[in-house]
N, C-alpha and C positions, 0 to 999 in steps of 0.2 A: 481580494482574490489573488491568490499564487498561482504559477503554472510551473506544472514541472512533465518529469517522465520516467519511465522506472533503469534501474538497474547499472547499464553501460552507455558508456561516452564513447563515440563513433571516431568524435573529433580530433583527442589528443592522444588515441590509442594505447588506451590503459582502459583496460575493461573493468578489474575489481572482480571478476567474479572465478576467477580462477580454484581450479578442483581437480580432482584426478579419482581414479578407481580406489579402491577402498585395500584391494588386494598388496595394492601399492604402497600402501602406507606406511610410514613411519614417524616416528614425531619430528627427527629434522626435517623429514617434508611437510609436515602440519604446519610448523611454524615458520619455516619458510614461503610458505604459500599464504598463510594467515597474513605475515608481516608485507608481503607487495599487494594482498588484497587492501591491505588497511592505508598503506601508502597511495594508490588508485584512488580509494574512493576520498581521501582527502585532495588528491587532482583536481577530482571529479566535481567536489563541493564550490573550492576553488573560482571553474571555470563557469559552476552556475551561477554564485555571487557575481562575477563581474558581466553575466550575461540577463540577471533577474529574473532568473531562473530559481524558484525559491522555494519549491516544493518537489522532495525527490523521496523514492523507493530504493531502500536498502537491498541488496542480494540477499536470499537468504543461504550465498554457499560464502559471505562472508570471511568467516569463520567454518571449512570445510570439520563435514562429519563432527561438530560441537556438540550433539544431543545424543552422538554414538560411544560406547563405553573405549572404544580408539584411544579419546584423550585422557590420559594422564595429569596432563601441564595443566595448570589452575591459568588458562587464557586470558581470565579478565584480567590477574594481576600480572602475567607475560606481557602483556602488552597494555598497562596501564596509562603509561605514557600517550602511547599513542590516541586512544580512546579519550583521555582529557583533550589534547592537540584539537581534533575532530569535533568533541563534546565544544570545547569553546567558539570554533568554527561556527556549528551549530547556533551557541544562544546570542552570540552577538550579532547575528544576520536575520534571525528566528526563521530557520529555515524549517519546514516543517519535513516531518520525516515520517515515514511509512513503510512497515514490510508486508511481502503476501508468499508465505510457506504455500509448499506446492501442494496437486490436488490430494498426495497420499495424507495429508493432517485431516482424520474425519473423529469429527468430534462426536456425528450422532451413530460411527460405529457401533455394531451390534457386539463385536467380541471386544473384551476387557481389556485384550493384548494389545490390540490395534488404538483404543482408545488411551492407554498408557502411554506408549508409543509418542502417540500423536499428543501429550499432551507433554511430555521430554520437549520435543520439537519447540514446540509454542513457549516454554520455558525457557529454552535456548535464546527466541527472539527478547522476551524479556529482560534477558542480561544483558543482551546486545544495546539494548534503551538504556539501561539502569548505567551501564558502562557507561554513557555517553552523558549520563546528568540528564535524561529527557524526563517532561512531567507526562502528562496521560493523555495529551494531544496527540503524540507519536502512536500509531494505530499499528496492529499486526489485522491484517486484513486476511481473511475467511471465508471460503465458501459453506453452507447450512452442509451441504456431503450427499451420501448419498440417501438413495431411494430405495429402501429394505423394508417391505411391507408395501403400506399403504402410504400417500402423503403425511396425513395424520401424525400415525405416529411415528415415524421418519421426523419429523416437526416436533413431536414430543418426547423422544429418543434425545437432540438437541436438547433441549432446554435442562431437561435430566440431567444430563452430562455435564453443561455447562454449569451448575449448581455445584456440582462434585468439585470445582477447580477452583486453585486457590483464587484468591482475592487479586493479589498483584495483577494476577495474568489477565483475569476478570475485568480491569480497568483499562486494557489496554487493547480488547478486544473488539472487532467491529465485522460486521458478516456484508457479502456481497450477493444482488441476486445472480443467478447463470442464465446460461440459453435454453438450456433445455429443463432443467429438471424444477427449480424454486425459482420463483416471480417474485416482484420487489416487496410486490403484498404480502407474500408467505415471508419475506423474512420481517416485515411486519407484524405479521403475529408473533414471531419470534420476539420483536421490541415490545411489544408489550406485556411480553410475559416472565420478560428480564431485564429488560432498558437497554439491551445492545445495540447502541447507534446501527445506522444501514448506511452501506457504503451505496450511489445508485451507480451503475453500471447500464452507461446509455445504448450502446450497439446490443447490451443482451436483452436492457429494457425492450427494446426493438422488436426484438426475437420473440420473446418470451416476456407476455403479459397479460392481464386481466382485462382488457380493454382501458387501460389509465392510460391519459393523456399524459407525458411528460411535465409542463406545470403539477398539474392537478399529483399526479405520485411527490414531484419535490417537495411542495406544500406539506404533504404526510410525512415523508421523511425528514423534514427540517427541525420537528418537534423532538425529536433523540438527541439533536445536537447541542447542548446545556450547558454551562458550567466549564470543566476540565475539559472536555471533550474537547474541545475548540473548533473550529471551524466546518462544517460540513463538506463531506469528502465527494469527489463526485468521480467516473473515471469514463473519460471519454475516445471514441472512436468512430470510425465512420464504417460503411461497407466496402470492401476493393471492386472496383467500377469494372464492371464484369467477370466477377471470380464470383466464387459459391455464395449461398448464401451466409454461412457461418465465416465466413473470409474477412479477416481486418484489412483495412487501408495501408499499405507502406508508407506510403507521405500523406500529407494533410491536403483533405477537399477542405480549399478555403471556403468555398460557397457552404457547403455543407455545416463546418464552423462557425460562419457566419449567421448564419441560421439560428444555430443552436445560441449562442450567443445573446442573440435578441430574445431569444425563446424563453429562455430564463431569467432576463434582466430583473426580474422581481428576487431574485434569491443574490443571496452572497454564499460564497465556496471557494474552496481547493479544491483546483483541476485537474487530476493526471490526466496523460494522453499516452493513451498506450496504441501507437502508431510503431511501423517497425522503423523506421528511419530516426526514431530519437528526439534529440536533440536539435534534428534537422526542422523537424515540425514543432517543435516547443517554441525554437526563434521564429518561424512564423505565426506560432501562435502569437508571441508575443505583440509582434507587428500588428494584429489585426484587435487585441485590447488595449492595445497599449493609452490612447484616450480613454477608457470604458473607465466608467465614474470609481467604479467597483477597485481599479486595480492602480487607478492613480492615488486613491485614499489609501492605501494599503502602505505603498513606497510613501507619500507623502508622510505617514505618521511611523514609517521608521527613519525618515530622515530627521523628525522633530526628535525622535529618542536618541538619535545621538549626538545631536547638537544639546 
């Protein structure tokens, strides 16, 4: 088990995710903004190695506007350096790593434009792995889209699509359920109708389900996780203690973690925790597995790889 969090470090104040209006643009600000994003999130890496902090979510304004015809500059080799730097970071810690393009990437788009588009985007996140040296563990996380029609073929619009797309990307791809519209089962059917691992999404599980139990869905979904795929992805949050119901947690209910915790002791996984306070709740996540059989095996047998 890894625990990690997505995006920005609270702590050292370097966020990485720096961007600006589009109007604005020029290449010396692309690559000025590109080059302190990419210093950040090697900060960022950094701070979670020596905190075991070992599962983290890339920005995807990384690299601002990279999938917009803006850039000129061939980015991966501008900044090749820096992406081995990070890339070595990476496998010598095996940190695992994950991005989630925003809700505009719909893959089961009805117009052609948008599905183009969206699949530029996803392309982008691609290069942003391949720069780094990552194998097919590194996920680009996805929601199924929307709901045009009927669920049905909404559901079969997807798979459609996803057929259409190269291979690379194909490998790297892994869908999430939402709160409202797909349940973990519908993107189930989606895995089996392509093998696209399911990411589970516990506060949306919540939300939005067919009556499954928590065990009883991971059981389901643990069967996509195979091979390259590596570890089953899981992304966790709780409800904020009197806010709406669609409302996340800003910091971590320990109890509630705790909970969850024992709940699933039968599964091994990588944990996001998409809490607003960060890195605040990752360290006490940490605190609260830190014995859990699950995540002492894990550190133990990277400390046997480098000895």
């Amino acid at each position: 088990m890894r625990i990690g969090y997505p995006c920005v470090n609270y702590t050292i104040g370097c966020r990485g995710d720096r961007t600006f209006r589009l109007k604005s643009c020029s290449e010396k600000h692309l690559v000025e903004t590109a080059g302190v994003n990419l210093s950040c999130l090697s900060q960022i890496l950094k701070y979670n190695i020596r905190h075991r902090l070992l599962f983290f979510r890339i920005t995807s304004d990384l690299i601002p506007f990279a999938s917009h015809p803006t850039w000129s500059t061939d980015w991966q080799a501008r900044f090749k350096s820096e992406f081995d730097e990070i890339g070595r970071l990476i496998g010598q810690n095996r940190i695992r790593i994950s991005m989630h393009p925003d809700s505009y990437t719909l893959i089961n788009a009805e117009k052609e434009s948008v599905f183009q588009k969206s699949q530029a985007e996803l392309n982008y996140h691609v290069m942003i792995f391949e720069s780094l040296g990552l194998e097919t563990s590194a996920k680009i996380q996805i929601h199924i889209g929307g709901l045009v029609g009927n669920k049905e073929t909404s559901l079969k619009r997807f798979v459609r699509r996803y057929h259409q797309m190269d291979k690379r990307l194909q490998r790297h791809l892994v869908i999430e359920n939402d709160s409202q519209l797909f349940t973990a089962a519908d993107c189930m059917r989606i895995y089996d109708e392509t093998g696209i691992p399911v990411v589970l999404d516990v506060f949306h599980h919540d939300m939005n389900n067919e009556g499954e139990m928590l065990p009883a869905m991971m059981e389901k979904i643990v069967q996509g996780w195979t091979g390259d795929h590596g570890p089953m992805m899981v992304d966790y949050s709780s409800r904020q203690e009197r806010g709406r119901k669609g409302t996340r947690a800003m910091t971590l209910d320990t109890g509630h973690f705790g909970r969850f915790i024992e709940e699933t002791r039968a599964f091994d996984f990588d944990l996001m925790l998409e809490i607003g306070d960060k890195e605040y709740s990752a360290l006490k996540a940490i605190e609260i597995v830190g014995h859990d059989a699950r995540f002492v095996k894990y550190f133990t047998e990277l400390e046997s790889a480098d000895n």
